[in-house]
C-alpha positions as CSV (number, residue, x, y, z in Angstrom):
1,X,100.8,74.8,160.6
2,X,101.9,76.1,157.5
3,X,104.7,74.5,156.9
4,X,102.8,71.1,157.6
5,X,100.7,72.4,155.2
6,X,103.8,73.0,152.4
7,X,104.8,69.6,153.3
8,X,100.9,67.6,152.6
9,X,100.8,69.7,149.2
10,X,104.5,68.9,148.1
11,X,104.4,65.3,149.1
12,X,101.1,64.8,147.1
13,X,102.1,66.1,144.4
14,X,105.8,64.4,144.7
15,X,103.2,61.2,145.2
16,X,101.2,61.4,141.9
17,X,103.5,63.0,139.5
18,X,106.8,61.9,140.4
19,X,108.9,60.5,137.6
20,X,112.1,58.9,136.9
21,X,113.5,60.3,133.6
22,X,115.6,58.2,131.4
23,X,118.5,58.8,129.2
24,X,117.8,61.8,127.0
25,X,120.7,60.7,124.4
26,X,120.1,57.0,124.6
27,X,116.3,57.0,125.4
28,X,115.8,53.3,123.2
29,X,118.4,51.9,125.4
30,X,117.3,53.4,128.9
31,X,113.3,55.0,128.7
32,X,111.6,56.9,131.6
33,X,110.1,55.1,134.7
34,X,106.8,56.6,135.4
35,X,105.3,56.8,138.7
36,X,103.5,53.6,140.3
37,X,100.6,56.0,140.8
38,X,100.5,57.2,137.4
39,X,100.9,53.9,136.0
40,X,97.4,52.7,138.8
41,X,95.9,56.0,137.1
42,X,96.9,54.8,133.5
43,X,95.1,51.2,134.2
44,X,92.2,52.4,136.0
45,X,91.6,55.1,133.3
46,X,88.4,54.6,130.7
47,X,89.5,52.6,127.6
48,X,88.4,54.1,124.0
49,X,86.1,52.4,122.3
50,X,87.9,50.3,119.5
51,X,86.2,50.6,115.6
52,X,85.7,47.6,114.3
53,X,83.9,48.7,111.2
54,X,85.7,49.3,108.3
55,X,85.0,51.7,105.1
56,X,85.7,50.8,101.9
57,X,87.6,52.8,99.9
58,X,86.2,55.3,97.4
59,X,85.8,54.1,93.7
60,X,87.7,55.6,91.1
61,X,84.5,56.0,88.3
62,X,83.1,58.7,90.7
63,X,80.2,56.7,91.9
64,X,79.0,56.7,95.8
65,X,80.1,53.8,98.2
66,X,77.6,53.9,101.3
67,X,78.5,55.1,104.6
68,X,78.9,52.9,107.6
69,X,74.6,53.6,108.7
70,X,73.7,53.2,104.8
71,X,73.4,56.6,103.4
72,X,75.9,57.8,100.3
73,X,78.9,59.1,101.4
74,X,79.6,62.6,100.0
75,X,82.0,62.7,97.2
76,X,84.8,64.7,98.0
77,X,87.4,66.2,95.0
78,X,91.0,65.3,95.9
79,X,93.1,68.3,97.4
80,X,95.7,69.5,94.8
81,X,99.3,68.3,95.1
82,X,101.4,70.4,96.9
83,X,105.2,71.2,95.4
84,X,107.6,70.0,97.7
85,X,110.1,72.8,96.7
86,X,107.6,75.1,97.1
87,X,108.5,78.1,99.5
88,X,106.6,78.8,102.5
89,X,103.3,81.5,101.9
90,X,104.9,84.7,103.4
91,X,104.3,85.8,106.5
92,X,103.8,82.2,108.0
93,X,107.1,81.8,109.8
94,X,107.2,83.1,113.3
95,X,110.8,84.3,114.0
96,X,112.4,83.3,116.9
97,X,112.8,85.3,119.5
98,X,116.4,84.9,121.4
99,X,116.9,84.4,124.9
100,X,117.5,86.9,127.1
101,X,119.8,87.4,129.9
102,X,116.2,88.6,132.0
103,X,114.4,85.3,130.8
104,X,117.5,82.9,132.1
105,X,117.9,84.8,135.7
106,X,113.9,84.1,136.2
107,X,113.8,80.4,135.4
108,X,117.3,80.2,137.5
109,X,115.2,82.2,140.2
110,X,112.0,79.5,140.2
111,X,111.8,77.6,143.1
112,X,111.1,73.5,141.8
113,X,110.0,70.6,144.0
114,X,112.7,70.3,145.3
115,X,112.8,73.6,147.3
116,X,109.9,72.5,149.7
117,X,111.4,71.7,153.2
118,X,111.3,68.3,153.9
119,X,109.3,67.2,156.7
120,X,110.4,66.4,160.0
121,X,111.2,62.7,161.2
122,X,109.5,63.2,164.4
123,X,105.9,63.1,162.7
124,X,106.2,59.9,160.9
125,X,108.2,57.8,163.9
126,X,105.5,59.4,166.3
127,X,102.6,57.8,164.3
128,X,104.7,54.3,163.3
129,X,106.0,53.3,167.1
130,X,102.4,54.2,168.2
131,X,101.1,51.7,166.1
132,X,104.0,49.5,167.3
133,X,102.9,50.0,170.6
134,X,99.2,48.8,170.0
135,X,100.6,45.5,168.2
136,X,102.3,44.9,171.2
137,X,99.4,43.9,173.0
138,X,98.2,41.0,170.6
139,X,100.8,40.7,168.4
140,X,103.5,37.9,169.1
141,X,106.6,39.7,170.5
142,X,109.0,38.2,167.6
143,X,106.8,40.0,165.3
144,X,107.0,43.0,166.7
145,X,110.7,43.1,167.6
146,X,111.6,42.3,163.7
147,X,108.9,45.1,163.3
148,X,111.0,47.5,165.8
149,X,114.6,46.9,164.3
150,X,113.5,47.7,160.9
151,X,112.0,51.1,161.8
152,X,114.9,51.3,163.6
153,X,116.6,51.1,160.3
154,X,114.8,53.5,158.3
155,X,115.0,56.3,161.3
156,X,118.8,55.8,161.3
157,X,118.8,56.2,157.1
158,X,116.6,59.3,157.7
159,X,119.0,60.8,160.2
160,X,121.7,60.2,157.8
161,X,121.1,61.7,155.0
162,X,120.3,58.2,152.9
163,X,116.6,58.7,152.4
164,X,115.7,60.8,149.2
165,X,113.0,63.8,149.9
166,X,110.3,62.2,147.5
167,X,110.8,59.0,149.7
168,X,110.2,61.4,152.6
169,X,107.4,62.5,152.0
170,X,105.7,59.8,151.0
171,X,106.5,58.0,154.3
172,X,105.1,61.4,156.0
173,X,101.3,60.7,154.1
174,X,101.8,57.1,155.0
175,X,102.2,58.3,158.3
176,X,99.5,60.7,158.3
177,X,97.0,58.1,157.1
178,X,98.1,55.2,159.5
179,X,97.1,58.1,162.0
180,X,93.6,58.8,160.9
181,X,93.1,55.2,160.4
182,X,93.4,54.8,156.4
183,X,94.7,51.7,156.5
184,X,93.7,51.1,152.5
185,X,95.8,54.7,151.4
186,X,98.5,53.7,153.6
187,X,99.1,50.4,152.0
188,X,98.8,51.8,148.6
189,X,101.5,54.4,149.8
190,X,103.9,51.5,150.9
191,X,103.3,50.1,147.4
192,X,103.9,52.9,145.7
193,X,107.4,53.3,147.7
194,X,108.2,49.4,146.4
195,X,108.1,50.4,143.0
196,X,109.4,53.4,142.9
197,X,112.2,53.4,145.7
198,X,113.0,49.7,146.1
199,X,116.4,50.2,146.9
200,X,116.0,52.7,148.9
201,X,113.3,50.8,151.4
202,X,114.4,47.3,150.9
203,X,116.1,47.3,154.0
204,X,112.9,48.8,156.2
205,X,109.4,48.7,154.0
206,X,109.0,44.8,155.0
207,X,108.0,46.0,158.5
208,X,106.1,49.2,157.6
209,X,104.0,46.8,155.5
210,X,103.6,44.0,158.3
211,X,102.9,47.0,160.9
212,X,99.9,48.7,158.6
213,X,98.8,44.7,158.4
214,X,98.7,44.0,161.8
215,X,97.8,47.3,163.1
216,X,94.1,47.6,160.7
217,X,93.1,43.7,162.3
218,X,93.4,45.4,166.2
219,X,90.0,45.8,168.2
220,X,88.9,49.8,168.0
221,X,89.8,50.1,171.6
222,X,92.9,49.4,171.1
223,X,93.8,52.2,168.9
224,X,93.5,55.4,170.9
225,X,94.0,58.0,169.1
226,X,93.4,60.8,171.9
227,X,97.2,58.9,173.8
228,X,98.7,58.9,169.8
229,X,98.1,62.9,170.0
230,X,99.5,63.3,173.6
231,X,102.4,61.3,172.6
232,X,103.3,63.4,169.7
233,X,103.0,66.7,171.7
């Protein structure tokens, strides 16, 4: 549906851009916290290639030093000083334009992030207690009882209001992933929640992570997915 839809594109975004901004008057004392997926992008990213070689300076009785592949370097004449005091040549300065009363009510009137509707609780507990329900049938029960009263816990924060939207909607794409069986972006998900929302999913993320662990070592017959769907309908 469409507002499914709204929901995949806000939480990915909310997923890969999300950050936690610092203290704008005391930013030494208190930076920003980026994103654990921006700092995974900032890692994985290509690294620039370092120069080693370094070029002598240029000799003050005008004669050529060579280049770094052995040809002259080009002698250059030094740029004239420039007077501090100087005024600027006219007709640089761009004036500045004031705001208007027309320019605030628009940016008042755009919707941000956090006007997407949040998605609904029913998708993600749909997928997680039919995962719970697979484990059941190889899993040691302890296990999956600790498993049980933890999503227990994080349905009851949901329902009341504790839960932040990005949190949210990151546990609706972990949820959607666990469904089609993306155990690898599911688990990178849960990480991602760790470092960003630790207090937040303290209480609960222990058994998300041991459900996504035990759930992705169960035979293939075990997960139906066709009894998943009928369940969530």
């Amino acid at each position: 549906s469409g507002c499914a839809a709204r929901c995949d594109l806000a939480g990915s975004v909310m997923a890969d851009l999300y950050i936690k901004p610092g203290n704008q008057e005391r930013g030494w004392n208190d930076p920003p916290q980026f994103s654990y997926s921006l700092q995974t992008q900032a890692q994985g990213g290509s690294k620039r290639n370092i120069l080693n070689k370094r070029v002598p300076p240029p000799q003050l009785d005008g004669s050529q030093v060579p280049g770094p592949g052995g040809t002259p370097a080009p002698v250059t004449s030094p740029a004239p000083p420039m007077n501090p005091l100087a005024p600027p040549p006219c007709g640089s300065a761009t004036p500045i334009r004031p705001c208007s009363a027309a320019d605030s009510a628009s940016s008042a009137a755009t919707p941000g992030p956090e006007a997407e509707p949040e998605p609904d609780i029913d998708d993600v507990i749909v997928v997680l207690h039919w995962a719970l329900t697979a484990c059941r049938c190889t899993v040691k029960k302890q296990v999956c009882d600790d498993v049980g009263r933890r999503l227990k816990i994080f349905e009851e924060m949901w329902r009341n209001g504790k839960l932040s939207l990005p949190v949210k909607r990151r546990m609706y794409l972990l949820g959607k992933e666990m469904k089609i069986l993306k155990w690898d972006k599911a688990d990178e998900i849960h990480r991602s929640l760790i470092v960003d929302h630790v207090n937040e999913v303290s209480q609960w993320m222990v058994g998300v992570k041991r459900l996504i662990a035990e759930t992705r070592e169960l035979p293939p017959e075990l997960l139906n997915t066709e009894s998943q769907d009928q369940r969530s309908e």
